[in-house]
N, C-alpha and C positions, 0 to 999 in steps of 0.2 A: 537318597534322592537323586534323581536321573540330570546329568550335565543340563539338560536343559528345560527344567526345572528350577534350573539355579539360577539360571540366568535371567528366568522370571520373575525370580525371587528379589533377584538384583535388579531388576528393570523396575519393581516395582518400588522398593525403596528408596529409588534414585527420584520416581516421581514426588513422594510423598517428601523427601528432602529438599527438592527443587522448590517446590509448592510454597512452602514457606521464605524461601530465598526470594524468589521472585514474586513476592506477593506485594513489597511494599512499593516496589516500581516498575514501569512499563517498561519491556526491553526493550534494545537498542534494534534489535531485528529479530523481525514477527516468527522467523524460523528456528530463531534459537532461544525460548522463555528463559532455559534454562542455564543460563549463559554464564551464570556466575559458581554454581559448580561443576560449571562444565570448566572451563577454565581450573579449577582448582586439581582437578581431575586428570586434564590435560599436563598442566606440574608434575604432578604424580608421577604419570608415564614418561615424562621428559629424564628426569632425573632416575627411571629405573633405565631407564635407553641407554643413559650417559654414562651410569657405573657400574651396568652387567652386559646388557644387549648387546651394545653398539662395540665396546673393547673385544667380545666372544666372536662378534661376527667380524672384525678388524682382524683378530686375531687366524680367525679359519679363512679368510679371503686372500691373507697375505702367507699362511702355510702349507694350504690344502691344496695337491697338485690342481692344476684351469683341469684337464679331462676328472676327475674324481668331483667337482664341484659341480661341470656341467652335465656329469648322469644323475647327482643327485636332483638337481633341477631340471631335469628333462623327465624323469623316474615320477616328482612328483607332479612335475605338471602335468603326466597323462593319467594319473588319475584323477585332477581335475579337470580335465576333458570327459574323462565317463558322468561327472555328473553334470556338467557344462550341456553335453548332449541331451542327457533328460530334461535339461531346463528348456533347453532349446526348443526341446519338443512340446513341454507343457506351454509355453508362448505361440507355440502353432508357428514354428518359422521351418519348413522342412527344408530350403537350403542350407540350414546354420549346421540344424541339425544331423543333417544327411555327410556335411564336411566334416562336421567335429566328429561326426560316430566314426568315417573313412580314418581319422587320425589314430583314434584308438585302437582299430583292426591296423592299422599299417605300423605304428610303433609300438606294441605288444607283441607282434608278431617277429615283423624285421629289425625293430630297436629292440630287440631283449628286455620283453615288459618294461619298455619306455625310457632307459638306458640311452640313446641314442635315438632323436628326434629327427627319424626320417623321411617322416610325413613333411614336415618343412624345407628338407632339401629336396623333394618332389611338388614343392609350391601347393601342398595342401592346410588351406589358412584353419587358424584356430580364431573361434567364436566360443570367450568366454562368457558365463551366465552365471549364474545361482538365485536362489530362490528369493532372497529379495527382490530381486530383478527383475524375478517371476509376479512375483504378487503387485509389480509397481505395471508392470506391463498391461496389467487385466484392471487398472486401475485404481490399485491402492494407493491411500493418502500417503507419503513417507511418516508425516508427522513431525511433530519436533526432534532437533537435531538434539546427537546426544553425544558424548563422548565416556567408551567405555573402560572401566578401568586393564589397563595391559593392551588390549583389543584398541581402542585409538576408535578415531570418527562413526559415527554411527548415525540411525534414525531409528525411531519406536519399528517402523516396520521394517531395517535392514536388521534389527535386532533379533525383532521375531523370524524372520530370514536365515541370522546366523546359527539361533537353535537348530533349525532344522535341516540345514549346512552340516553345523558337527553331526548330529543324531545321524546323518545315513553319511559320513566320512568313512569311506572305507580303509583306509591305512587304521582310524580308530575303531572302527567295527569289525573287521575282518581277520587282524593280525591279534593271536591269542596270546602269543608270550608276553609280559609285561617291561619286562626290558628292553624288549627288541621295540614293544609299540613306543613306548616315554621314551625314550632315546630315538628312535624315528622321527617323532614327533618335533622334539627339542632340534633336531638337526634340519628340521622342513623351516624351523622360524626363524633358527640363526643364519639358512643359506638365504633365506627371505627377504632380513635386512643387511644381509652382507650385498644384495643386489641395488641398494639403497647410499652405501658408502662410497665418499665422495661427493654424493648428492646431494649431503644435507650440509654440507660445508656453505655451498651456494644458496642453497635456500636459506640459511641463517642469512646471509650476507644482503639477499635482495628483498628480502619479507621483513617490513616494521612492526606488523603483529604480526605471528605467524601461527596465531590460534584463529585470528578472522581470516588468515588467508587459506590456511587448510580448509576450514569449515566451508568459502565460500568452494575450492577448487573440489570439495567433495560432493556439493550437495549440484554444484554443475555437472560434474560428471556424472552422478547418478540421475540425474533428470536426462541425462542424455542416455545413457542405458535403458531408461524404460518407455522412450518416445518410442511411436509406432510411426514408422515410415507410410509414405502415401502408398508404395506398394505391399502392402501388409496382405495376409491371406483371406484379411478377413472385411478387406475393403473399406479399411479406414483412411480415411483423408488424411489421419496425421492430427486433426486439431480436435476432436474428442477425443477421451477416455483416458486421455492423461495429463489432464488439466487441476486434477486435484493435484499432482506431482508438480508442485510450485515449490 
């Protein structure tokens, strides 16, 4: 069965478990029915964070020379810039798209396949996207929020988004050796939340939930990723078409 397939799989039994949870009382807010295994969910990943993630990425932040840490993160963030660009363009934004594609021909080329980000030090911005974003942009409903297991904050449509995120990742579609991709891989998530440490000292400290405060700083931010500006290409004022995006 295909990775995302799975995740189908999973999305579907999360509803049919929710269903019952929330069946005998109204939630506390209309965006998250699912509130009480989402929560349970969100545990889950707190305490895989706390005694593998977050020590591995402590550990390689505070060993790993700053130049070997920042090709790795420059490395994979131009790859996601080549599919940033086709989001951009599925959105019909050809400024995003036309700078994001410039960064990839300029750090590919002059950063050694992306090694060295130096489309940034020529002040060329990065416009990131993906396909949830996409689908939120042309008007799809997010849906109820959801919280995935390992994966963290989500929406039924950032979900169905993510499927199709991995399926055309190229580090995992491209690269045939098996050790070099799983060990790539695991090194894209640990330099991830190594850029995260530190940061979650203070959000413990100033968040009293901090399961309603991620949920609401997520589903803000993504409502704000798929508004159409009034100069949109395609002539939208800004107050249709992404109204279901509440």
């Amino acid at each position: 069965m295909s990775l995302s397939r799975r995740w189908m799989c999973v999305l579907a039994m999360l509803a049919l478990l929710t269903q019952a949870a929330c069946a005998t009382h109204k939630p506390a807010n209309p965006q998250d029915p699912f509130e009480a295994a989402n929560r349970r969910i969100n545990d889950f990943n707190d305490k895989v964070d706390e005694s593998v993630l977050r020590p591995v990425a402590v550990g390689y932040k505070n060993n790993t020379p700053d130049f070997v840490q920042k090709g790795v993160n420059n490395f994979f963030g131009n790859l996601k810039d080549i599919w940033s660009t086709l989001n951009n363009g599925l959105q019909a934004k050809p400024m995003e798209t036309a700078e994001t594609g410039l960064r990839v021909a300029v750090n590919s080329v002059f950063g050694i396949y992306g090694l060295f980000d130096v489309a940034t030090m020529v002040g060329i911005q990065r416009h990131t996207a993906d396909f949830g974003q996409t689908l939120g942009y042309w008007g799809v409903s997010p849906g109820p929020y959801l919280v995935l297991p390992l994966l963290g904050p989500s929406t039924v449509r950032d979900t169905a988004g993510f499927a199709v995120d991995n399926r055309y990742d190229l580090w995992r579609t491209q690269v045939d050796a098996v050790g070099l991709r799983y060990g790539g891989s695991a090194l894209r998530l640990v330099d991830k939340r190594a850029g995260f440490v530190g940061m979650d000292k203070n959000f413990n400290e100033v968040a009293l939930d901090k399961y309603a405060f991620t949920r609401d700083a997520y589903l803000q931010r993504r409502k704000a990723a798929t508004q159409r500006k009034p100069n949109s290409s395609d002539g939208d004022d800004g107050d249709d078409g992404m109204r279901n995006d509440q």
